[in-house]
N, C-alpha and C positions, 0 to 999 in steps of 0.2 A: 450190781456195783457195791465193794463193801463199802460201808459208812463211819468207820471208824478213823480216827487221826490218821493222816499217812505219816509212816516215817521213812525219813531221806537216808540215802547211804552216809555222806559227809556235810551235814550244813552248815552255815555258819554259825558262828555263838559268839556273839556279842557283849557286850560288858558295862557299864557308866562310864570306867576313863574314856575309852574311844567317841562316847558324845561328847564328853567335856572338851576334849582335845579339839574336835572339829567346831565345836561352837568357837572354841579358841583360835581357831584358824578363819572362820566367818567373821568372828569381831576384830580381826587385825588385816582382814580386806583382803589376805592371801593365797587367793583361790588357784590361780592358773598354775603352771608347773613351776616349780623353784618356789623356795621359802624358807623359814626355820624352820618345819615341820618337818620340810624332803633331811633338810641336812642335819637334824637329833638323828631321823629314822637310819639313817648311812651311819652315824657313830656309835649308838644305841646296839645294831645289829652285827655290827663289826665286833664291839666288844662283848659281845653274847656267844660269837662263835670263837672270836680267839682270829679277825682275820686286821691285816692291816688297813682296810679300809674297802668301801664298799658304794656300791651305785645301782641308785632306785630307778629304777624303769618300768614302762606302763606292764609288761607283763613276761613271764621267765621265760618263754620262747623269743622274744628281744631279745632277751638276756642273754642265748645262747649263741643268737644270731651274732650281736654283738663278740660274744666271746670267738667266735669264727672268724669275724673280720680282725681282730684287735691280732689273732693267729697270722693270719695274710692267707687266709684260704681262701683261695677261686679256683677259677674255671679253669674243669680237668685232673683238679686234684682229688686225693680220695679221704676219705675220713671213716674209722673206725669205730663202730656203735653201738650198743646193747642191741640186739631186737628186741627183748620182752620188755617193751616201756609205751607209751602213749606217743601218738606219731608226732608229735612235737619236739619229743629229741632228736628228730632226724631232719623235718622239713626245712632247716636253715642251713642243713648241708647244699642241699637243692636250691635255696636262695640264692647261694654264693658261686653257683655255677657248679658245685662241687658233687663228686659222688659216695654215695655212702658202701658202706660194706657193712653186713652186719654180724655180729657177733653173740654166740647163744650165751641160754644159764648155766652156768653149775646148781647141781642137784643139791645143795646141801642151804649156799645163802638167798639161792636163784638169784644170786646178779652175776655181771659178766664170768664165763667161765675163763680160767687163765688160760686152761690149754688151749681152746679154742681161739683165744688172744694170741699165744707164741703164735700157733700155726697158719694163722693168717699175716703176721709178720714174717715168716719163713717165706710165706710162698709170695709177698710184696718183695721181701728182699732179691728173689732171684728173678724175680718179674724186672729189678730195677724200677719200680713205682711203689715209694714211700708215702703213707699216708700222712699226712701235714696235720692231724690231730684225733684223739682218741676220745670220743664221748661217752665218762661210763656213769652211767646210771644207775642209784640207791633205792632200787626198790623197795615199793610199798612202806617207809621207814628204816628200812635197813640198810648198812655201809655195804658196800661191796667188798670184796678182801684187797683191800688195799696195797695191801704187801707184798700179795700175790701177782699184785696187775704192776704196779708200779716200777719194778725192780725191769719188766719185760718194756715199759716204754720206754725208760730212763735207758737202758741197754743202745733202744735203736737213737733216742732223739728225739722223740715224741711227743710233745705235749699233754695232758690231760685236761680235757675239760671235765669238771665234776656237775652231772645235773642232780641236783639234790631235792628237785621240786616238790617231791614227797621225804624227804627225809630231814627235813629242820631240825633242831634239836637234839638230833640222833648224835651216838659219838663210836669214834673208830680209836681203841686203843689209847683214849684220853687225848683224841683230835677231835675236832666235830666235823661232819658230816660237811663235805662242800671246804672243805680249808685244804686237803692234800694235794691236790693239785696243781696246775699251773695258776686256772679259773674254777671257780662254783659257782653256781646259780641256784635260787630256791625261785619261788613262785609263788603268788598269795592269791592265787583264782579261788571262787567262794568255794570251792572244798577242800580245800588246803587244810592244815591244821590249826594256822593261823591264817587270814586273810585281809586283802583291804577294798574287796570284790574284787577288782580285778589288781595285777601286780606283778611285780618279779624281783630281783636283787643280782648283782654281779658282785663276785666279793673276789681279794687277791690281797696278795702280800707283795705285789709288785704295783707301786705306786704308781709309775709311770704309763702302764697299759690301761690304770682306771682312769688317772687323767685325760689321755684320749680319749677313752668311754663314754666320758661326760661331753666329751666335745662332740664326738659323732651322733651322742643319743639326742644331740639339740642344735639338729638340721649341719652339723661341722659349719658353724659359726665363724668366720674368723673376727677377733678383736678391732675390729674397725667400727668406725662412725656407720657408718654405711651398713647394707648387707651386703657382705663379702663374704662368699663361698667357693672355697679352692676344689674341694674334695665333696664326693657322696656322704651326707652324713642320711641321720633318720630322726622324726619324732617321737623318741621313745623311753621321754623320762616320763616319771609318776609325777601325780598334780602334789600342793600341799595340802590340800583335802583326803587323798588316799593316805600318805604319810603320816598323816595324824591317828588316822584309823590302825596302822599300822601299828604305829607306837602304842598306844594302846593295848594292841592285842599281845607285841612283845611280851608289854608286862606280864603277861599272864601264860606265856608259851609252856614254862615248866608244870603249871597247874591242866592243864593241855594235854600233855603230854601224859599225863598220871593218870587222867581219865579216861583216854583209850588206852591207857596198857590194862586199866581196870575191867575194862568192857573188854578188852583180851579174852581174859582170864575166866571171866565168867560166861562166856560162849564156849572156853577150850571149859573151863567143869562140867558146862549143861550138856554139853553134846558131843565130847571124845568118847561115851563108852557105845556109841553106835559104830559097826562093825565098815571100816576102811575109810572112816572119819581121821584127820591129820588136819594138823596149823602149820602156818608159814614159820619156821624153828627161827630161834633168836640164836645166831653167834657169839661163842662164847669171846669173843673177839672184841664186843662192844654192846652198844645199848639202845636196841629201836625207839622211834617213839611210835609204832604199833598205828602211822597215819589211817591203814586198815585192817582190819582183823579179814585173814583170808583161808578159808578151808578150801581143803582137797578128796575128792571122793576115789579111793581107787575101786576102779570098774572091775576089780579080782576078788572084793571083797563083798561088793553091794551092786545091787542095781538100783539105785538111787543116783538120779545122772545129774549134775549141774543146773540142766534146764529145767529139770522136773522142781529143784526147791526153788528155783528161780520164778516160777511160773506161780506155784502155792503161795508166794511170800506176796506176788505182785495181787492176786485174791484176797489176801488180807490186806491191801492196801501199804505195803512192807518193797519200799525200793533197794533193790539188791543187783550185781553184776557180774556177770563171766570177768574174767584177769583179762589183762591186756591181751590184745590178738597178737602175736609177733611183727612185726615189721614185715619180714621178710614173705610173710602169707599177705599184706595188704594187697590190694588190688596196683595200686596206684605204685607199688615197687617190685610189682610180678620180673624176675628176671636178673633182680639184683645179689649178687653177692653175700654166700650166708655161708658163718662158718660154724657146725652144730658141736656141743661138746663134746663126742666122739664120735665115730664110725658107725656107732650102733644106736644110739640115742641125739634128740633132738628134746632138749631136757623144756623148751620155752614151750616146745609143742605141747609136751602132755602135761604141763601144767596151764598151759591154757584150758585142756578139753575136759581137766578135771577140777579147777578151780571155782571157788566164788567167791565174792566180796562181800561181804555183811555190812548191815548199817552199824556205824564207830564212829558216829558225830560226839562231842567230848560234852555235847548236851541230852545226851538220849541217856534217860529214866531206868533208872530198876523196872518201875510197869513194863517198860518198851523193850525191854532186851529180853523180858520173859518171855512179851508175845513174839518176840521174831523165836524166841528158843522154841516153845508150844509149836508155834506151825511149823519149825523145820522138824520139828519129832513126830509128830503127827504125820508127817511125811514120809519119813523113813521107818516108822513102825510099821504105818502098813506095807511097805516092802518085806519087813521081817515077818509078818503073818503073813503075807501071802507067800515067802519063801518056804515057812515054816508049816505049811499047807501041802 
């Protein structure tokens, strides 16, 4: 067992304001959900992304959940979804009764591909079964081509929900990541870029669907003496202790953000010039905030395979990960509907089987990013002497 510091893929990083906040929230007795803290963190975050307003919930699979019912998705209907994302984009389709379909990457931002998008809308159109909402998901920090998807929802009547749970901060064409669509959500679970352990956000420019939000995410309450409840609601606002943390961490999102595009850049210097080595490309479209630094091995150029630096890295005491599995390969959605980006390619597949995640916490070291460099070189040289053998 090595003995050396481990280091985490994304952990959290903490600050003084987010104590001070919370001791501010313990000395004015405001612990359980609701408070000042919940309602700065909702105007604070609103006007950070550019949205009209915003709602804190325990955590961005809420969020999305929410954002599904606030659509009037149930049971029977069908909804629209990245596969290459963490199963939490989809599993509130399945809450709501609803079924998902899933949609691949394009090879260039790897978020949703558009043609893949028309042609699932083609072949719903002539089915006569329209799906009640689109869930497209920003990968790893980056927008998805917004311009490209949007113009094909708007066409049928669509809605979008934006999950942006990894892409905070990020911006689309002087938008921010999570505001173009109908609904966005981010997500503050502790490897977020920002976090408040655990968390989420629903943000809109439609006032009136956040206003429900708030009512449903706190059991749909009604205004009475009593407890009066007409409608299913759910528990699923954030306390004013998470919020506080939050606000906090706000402040310092930008500073965040600078520090893994830094740790970008010096994993893409120490280790592009080994042969079938590639990053996840930034679109000249907008501006990630690089949540993780993610390389690609092509198997044409190395035989240095995923699992192998995966496995070296976890020997040095170095946590690292394969990319999201696609949806559509889970076990638990064997048989569901998948639309790949063309006939010839399944773009989410082979960036699955050739990706990894490196550690990009916005607090990991000059030391620490040399040894994750060292041991993935060490790894891949000895493939090139023993190629070169």
């Amino acid at each position: 067992m090595n003995d050396a510091q481990k280091i985490y893929l994304s952990p959290p990083h903490m600050g003084e304001q987010e104590q001070l906040l919370v001791m501010d929230a313990f000395a004015s007795n405001w612990i359980a959900p609701i408070g000042p803290h919940v309602d700065s963190f909702e105007r604070e975050l609103a006007d950070y992304v550019g949205a009209r307003g915003a709602v804190a919930l325990c955590s961005g699979t809420s969020a999305i959940h929410l954002g599904l019912r606030l659509l009037e998705v149930g049971k029977g209907d069908i909804v629209f979804c990245s596969s290459l994302t963490f199963i939490a984009s989809a599993n509130p389709i399945v809450y709501q009764g609803a079924e998902p379909v899933f949609i691949d990457s394009e090879p260039d931002s790897w978020n949703m591909s558009p043609s893949a998008l028309h042609q699932a809308f083609i072949d719903a159109s002539c089915l006569g079964r329209m799906p009640k909402a689109v869930i497209v998901v920003h990968l790893y920090g980056q927008n998805a081509d917004m311009d490209a998807i949007k113009p094909i929802c708007d066409h049928y009547g669509v809605p979008i929900v934006e999950d942006a749970a990894e892409s905070l901060g990020a911006s689309y064409k002087g938008a921010m990541s999570g505001t173009i669509g109908k609904l966005g959500i981010y997500s503050f679970s502790g490897n977020k870029i920002i976090t408040t352990s655990s968390g989420g956000m629903l943000v809109s420019d439609d006032e009136v669907l956040l206003k429900k939000a708030r009512f449903l995410a706190t059991q749909a309450r009604e205004p009475a003496r009593h407890y009066q409840h007409n409608e299913l609601g759910y528990n699923y606002r954030m306390s004013n202790l998470l919020a506080a943390v939050g606000r906090g961490q706000l402040g310092v999102l930008n500073d965040r953000i600078e520090s893994r595009r830094a740790i970008f850049e010096r994993y893409r210097e120490g280790l592009s010039a080994f042969p079938g080595v590639s990053f996840m490309p930034e679109m000249s479209y907008g501006r990630s905030n690089r949540w993780l630094t993610v390389m690609l091995l092509d198997s044409r150029l190395t035989e240095t395979t995923p699992n192998q630096l995966i496995d070296a890295l976890s020997e040095q005491n170095i946590e690292s990960r394969p990319l999201w599995k696609p949806l559509h390969l889970q076990p638990l959605y064997e048989g569901v509907r998948y639309y790949p980006h063309s006939p010839e390619e399944s773009v989410s597949e082979r960036l699955f089987h050739s990706g990894i995640c490196l550690p990009s916490g916005s607090n990991l070291s000059v030391e620490d990013m040399n040894r994750v460099i060292r041991c993935m070189s060490g790894c891949m040289e000895k493939e090139v002497v023993k190629n070169f053998r």
